[in-house]
C-alpha positions as CSV (number, residue, x, y, z in Angstrom):
1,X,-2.8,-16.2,14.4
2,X,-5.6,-15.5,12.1
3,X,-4.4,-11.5,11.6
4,X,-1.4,-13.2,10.8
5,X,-2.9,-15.7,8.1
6,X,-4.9,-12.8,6.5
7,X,-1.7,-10.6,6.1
8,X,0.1,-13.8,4.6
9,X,-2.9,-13.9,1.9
10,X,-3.1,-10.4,1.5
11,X,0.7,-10.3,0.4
12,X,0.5,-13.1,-1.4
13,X,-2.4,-11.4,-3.4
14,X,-0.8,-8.8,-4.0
15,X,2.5,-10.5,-5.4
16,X,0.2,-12.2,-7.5
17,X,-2.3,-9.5,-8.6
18,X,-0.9,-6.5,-7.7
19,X,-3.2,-3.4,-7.5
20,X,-6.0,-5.1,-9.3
21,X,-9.1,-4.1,-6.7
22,X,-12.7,-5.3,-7.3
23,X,-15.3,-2.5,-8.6
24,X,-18.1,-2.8,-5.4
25,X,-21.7,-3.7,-6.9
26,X,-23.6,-1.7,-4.0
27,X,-21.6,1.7,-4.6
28,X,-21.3,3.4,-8.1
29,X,-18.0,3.3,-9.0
30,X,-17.7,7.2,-9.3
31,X,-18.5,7.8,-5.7
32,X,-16.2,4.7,-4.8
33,X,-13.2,5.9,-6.6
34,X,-13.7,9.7,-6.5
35,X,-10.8,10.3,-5.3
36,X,-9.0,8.8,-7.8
37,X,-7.8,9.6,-11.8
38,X,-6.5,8.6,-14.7
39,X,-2.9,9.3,-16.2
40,X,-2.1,9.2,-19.9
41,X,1.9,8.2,-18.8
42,X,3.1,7.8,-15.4
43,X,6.3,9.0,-16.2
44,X,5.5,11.9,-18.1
45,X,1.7,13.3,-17.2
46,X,2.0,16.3,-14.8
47,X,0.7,16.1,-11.1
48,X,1.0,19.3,-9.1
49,X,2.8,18.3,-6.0
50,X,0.9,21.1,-3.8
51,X,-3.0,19.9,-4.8
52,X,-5.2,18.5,-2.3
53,X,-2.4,18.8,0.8
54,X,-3.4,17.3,4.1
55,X,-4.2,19.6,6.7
56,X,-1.0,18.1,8.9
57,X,1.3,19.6,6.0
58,X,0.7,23.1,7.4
59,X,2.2,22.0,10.8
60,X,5.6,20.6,9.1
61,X,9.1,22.6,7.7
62,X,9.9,22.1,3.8
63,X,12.9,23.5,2.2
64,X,13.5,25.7,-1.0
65,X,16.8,23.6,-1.5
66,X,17.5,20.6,0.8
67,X,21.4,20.7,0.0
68,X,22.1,24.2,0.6
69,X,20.4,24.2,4.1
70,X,21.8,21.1,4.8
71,X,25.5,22.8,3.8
72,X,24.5,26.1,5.8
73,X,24.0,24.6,8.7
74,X,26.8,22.8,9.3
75,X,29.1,25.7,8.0
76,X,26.8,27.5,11.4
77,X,28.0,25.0,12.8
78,X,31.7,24.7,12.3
79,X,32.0,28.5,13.2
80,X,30.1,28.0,16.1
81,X,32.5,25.2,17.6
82,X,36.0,27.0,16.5
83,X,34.3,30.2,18.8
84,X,35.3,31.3,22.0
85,X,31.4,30.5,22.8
86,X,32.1,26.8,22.4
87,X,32.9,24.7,25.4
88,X,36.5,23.1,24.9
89,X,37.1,18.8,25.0
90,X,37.4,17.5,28.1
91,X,36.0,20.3,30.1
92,X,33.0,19.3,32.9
93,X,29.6,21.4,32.4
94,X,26.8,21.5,34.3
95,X,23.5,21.1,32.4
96,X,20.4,23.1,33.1
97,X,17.2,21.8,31.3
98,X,13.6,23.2,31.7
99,X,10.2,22.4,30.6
100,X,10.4,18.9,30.7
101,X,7.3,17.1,32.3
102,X,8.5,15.5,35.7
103,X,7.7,11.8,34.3
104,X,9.9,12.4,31.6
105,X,12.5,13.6,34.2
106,X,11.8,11.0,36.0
107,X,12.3,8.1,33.9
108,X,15.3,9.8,32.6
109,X,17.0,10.3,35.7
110,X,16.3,6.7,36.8
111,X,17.3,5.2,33.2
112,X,21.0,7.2,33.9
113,X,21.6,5.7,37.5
114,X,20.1,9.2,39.3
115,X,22.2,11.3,40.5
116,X,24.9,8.8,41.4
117,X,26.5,6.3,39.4
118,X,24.2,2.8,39.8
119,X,25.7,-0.4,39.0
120,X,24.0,-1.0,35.2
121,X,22.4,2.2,34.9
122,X,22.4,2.9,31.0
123,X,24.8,6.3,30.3
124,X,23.2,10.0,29.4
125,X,23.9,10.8,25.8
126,X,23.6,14.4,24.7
127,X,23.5,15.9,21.3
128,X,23.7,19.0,19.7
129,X,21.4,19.8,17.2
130,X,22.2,22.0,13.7
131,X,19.8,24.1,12.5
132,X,16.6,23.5,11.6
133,X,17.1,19.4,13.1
134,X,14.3,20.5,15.7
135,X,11.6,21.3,13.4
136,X,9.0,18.5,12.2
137,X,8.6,17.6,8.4
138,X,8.6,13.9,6.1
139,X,12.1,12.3,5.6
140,X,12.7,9.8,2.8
141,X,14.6,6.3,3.8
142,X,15.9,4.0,1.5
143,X,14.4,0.7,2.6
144,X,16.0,-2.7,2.8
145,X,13.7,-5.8,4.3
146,X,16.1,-7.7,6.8
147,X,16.5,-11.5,5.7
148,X,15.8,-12.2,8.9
149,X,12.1,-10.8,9.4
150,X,9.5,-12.5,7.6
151,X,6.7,-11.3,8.7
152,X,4.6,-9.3,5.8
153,X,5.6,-5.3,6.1
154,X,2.8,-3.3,5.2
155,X,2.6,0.5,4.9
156,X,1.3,2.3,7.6
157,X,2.4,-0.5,10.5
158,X,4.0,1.4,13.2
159,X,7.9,1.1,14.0
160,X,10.3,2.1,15.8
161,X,12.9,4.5,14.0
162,X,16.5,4.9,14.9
163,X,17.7,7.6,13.1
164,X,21.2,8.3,13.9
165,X,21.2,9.1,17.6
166,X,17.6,9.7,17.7
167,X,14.7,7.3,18.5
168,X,10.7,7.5,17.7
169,X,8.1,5.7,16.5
170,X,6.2,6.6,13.1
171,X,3.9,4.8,10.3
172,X,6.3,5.0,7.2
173,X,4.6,4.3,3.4
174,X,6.3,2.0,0.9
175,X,6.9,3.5,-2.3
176,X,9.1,2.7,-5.8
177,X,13.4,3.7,-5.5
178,X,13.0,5.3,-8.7
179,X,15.6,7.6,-10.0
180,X,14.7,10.8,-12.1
181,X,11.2,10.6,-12.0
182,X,8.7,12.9,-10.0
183,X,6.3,10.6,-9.3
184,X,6.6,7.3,-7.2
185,X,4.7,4.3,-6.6
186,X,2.8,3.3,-3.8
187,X,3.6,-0.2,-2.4
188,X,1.5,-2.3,-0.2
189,X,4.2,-4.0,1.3
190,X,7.9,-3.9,1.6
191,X,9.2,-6.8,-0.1
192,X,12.8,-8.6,0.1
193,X,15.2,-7.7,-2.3
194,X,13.1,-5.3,-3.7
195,X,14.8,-1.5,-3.1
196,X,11.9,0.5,-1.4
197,X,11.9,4.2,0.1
198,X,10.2,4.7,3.2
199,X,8.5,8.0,3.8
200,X,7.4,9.2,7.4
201,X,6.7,12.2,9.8
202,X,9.9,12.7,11.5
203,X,12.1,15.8,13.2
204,X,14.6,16.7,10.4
205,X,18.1,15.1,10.0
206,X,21.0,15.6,7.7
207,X,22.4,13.0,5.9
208,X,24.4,10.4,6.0
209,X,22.7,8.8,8.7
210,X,22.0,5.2,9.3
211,X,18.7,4.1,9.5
212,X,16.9,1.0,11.4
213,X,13.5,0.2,11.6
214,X,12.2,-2.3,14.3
215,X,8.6,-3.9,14.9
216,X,6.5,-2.8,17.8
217,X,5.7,-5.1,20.7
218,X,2.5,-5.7,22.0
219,X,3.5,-3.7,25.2
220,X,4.9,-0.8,23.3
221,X,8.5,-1.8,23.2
222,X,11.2,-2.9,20.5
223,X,10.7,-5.8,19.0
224,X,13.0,-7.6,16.0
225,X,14.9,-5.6,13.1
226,X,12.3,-4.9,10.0
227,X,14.6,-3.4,7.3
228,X,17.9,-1.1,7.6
229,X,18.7,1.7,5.1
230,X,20.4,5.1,5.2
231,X,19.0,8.7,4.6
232,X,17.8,10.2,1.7
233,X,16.4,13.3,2.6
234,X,13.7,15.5,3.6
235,X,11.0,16.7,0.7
236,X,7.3,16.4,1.6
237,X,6.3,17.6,-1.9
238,X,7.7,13.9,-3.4
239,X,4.5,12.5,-4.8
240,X,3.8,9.2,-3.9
241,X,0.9,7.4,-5.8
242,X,-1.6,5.0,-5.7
243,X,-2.5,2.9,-8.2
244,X,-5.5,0.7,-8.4
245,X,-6.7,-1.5,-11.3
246,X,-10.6,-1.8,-12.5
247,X,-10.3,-5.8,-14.8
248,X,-13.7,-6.6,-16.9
249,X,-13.4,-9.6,-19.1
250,X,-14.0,-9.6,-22.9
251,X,-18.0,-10.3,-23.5
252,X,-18.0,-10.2,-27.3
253,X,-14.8,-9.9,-29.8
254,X,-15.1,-8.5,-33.2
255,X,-11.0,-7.9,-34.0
256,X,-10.4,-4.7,-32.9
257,X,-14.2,-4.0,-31.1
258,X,-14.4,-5.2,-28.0
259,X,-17.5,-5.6,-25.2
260,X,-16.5,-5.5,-22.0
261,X,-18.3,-6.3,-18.8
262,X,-17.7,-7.2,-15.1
263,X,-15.6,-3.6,-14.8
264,X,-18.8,-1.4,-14.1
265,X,-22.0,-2.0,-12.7
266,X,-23.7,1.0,-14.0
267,X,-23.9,2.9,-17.7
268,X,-23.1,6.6,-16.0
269,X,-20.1,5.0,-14.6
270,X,-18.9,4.2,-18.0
271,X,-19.7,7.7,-19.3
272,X,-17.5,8.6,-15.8
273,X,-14.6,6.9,-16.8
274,X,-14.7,7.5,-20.5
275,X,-11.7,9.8,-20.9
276,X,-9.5,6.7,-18.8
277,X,-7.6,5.2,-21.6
278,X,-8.0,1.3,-21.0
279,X,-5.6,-1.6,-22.0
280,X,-5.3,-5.0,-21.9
281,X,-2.6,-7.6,-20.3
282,X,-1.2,-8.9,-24.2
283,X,-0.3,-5.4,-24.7
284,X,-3.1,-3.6,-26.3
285,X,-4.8,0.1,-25.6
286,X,-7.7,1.4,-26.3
287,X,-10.1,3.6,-25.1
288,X,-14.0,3.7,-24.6
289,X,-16.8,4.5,-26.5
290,X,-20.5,3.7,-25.2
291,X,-21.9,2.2,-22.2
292,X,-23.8,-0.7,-23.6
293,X,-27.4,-2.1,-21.9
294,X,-28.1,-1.3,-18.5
295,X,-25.8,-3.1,-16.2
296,X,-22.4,-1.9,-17.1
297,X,-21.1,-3.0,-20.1
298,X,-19.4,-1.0,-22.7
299,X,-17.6,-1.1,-26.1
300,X,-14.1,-0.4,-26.2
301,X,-11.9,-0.1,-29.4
302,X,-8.4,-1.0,-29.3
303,X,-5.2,-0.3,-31.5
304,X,-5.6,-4.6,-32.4
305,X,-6.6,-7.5,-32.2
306,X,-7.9,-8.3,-28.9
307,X,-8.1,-12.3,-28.0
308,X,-11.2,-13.5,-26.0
309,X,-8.8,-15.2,-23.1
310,X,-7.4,-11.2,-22.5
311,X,-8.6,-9.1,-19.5
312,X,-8.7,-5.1,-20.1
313,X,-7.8,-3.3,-17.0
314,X,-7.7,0.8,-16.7
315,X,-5.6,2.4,-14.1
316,X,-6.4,5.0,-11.6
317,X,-4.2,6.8,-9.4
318,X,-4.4,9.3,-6.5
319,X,-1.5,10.7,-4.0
320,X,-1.0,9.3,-0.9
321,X,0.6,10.2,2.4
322,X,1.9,8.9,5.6
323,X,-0.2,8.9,8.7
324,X,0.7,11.5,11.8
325,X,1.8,10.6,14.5
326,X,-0.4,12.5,16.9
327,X,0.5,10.0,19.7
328,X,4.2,11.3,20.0
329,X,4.7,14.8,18.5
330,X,1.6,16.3,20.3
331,X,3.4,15.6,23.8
332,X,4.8,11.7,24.0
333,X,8.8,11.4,24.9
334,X,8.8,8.7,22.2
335,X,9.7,11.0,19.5
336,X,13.0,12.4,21.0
């Protein structure tokens, strides 16, 4: 119950203040946000989309062109089914399958009735896969919050995926539906009525495919619908960023020449973050000049008037990207 409260605030935080994070007193603000830059447009400033990879990215397919191997492979396989290698409709088969753990075989066979027919025993479903659907890389969802969960979503919780006939578990990220740009933004939480794409490790699939997204049990299970969406595609170089937001509040106003403090703690951060253009929340943007003192403040020099009620805030970004999920592509049946 009190997880549950702190996840209420925390979304509620961030709905009222989003990405606005406080600058730690103990830790110098360089080593805190090292990680992180600065970005003269977030539409238009260039971010190479194969910098600072995670090492998982070398264990995952990407493709040259999404649509043409999406269109080759089911051409494959349309001249694979009107072969004479193709088994005809309505014809019985025997299945052979090998290297599958015995548990796994186990449960399987149990879950289908065994090798009879048990009263209630759920049915054996079988799929053929096209080409490249067996290999591991990130899909893109687009993401709609069910009206009937309202329980905060927050990136990184771990669902349960149905994506057209297959069924794992994964820790998607949130991020900004937005069209023609090659940059995203991270979000916290997924959010009703707000469009989202949800980006996970998952075994390739073609669109169209339906997607649903369930919560996680406490004893591993499915729990109630989180959001429903469809397909989007597979692309692990989409950047997804993170923003965060240093606030200092004005000390002394002179028109245009501002002192700020309360942002830094320290004069070499404010020589750090010099080149960070800064703004204000009535509009303005500046830039900094000088550290000022000892304990962080600094002038700043905006293209107006700045009033003494305004906060200036800078914005720092870096890429972010969904967690692996060791516990079921390294050996777990969950991931089928």
């Amino acid at each position: 119950m009190r997880q549950a409260r702190r996840r209420d605030r925390a979304e509620a935080e961030e709905l009222e203040f989003p990405d606005e994070v406080e600058t730690p007193f103990e830790t110098p603000a360089r080593q805190r946000f090292a990680r992180f830059r600065g970005l003269k447009s977030f539409r238009t400033s260039p971010w190479d989309n194969k910098e600072s990879l995670p090492p998982e990215y070398g264990r995952i397919f990407a493709f040259s062109s999404f649509k043409r191997a999406m269109k080759t492979a089911k051409i494959h396989a349309a001249e694979l089914q009107n072969s004479l290698q193709s088994v005809p409709v309505g014809t019985y088969v025997r299945v052979q399958v090998q290297g599958v753990p015995p548990q796994a075989a186990q449960k399987l066979l149990a879950g289908a009735g065994g090798t009879g027919r048990a009263l209630g025993a759920t049915p054996l479903i079988m799929c053929g896969l096209l080409e490249h659907e067996s290999k591991l890389t990130v899909l893109h969802v687009s993401a709609q919050k069910a009206q009937s969960f309202t329980d905060p979503v927050k990136s990184k919780d771990k669902l349960v995926f149905h994506v057209g006939f297959r069924q794992f578990t994964s820790r998607p990220l949130y991020s900004t539906d937005a069209l023609n740009a090659d940059k995203h933004k991270f979000e916290k939480f997924l959010h009703h009525g707000a469009p989202s794409v949800a980006s996970f490790y998952a075994p390739i699939t073609f669109p169209n495919a339906p997607v649903l997204a369930f919560q996680t049990d406490p004893g591993g299970g499915q729990g109630d619908l989180v959001f429903t969406g469809s397909l989007r595609g597979a692309d692990p170089d989409r950047i997804v960023l993170k923003r965060i937001i240093l606030t200092g509040i004005p000390y002394k106003v002179h028109k245009r020449k501002v002192t700020v403090q309360y942002m830094f703690y320290r004069p070499e951060d404010v020589r750090w973050f010099r080149p960070v253009e800064c703004w204000t929340k009535y509009g303005r943007r500046g830039r900094i000049k000088e550290p000022v003192g000892t304990h962080g403040r600094m002038k700043c020099l905006f293209d107006g008037a700045v009033q003494q009620r305004d906060t200036v805030c800078i914005s720092l970004y870096k890429r972010v990207f969904p967690p692996f999920p060791k516990e079921d592509v390294l050996g777990e049946p969950s991931m089928q």
